[in-house]
N, C-alpha and C positions, 0 to 999 in steps of 0.2 A: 812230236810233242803232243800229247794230252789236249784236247778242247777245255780250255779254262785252266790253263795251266800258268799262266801269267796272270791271275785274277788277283786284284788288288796290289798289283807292283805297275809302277810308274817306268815307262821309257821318254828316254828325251835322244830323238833324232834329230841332228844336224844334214842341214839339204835335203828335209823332208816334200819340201812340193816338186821336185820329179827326180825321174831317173830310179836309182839304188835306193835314195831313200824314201823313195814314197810304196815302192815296195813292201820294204824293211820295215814302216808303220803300217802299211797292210797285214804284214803276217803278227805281229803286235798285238793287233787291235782284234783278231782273230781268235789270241790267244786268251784276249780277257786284259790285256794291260789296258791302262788310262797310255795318251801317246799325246809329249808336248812337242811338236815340231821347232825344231830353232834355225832359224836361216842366219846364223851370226857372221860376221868379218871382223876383219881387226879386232880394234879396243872392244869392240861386244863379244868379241870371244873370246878373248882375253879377261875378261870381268867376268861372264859367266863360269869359266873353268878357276878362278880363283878360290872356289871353295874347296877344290881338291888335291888335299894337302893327306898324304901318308896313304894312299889308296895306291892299291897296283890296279890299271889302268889297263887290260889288254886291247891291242891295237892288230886287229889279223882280219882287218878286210872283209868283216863279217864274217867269218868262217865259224866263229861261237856262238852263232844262232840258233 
């Protein structure tokens, strides 16, 4: 990908302070995205993903990076 290719798009990583996702906000942040890390559980994940309603949601383990 392009240097600045994410520039002015927002990511929001789940299990950003280690492991995969802090990676995943490294190459993000590389790219030019803003990066809001979320460490959610429960009812805070569940609250947070409540506004995604009629979105198709791909879930492949990072592989659409």
């Amino acid at each position: 990908m392009a240097a600045g290719a994410l520039q002015g798009k927002v990511a929001i990583v789940t299990g950003g302070a280690s492991g995969i996702g802090r990676a995943t906000s490294g190459r993000f942040v590389e790219q030019g995205a803003s990066v809001l890390v979320a460490d959610l559980d429960g009812e805070a994940a569940e609250r947070a993903a409540a506004f995604l309603t009629g979105v198709v949601l791909a879930v492949d383990g990072g592989r659409g990076i």
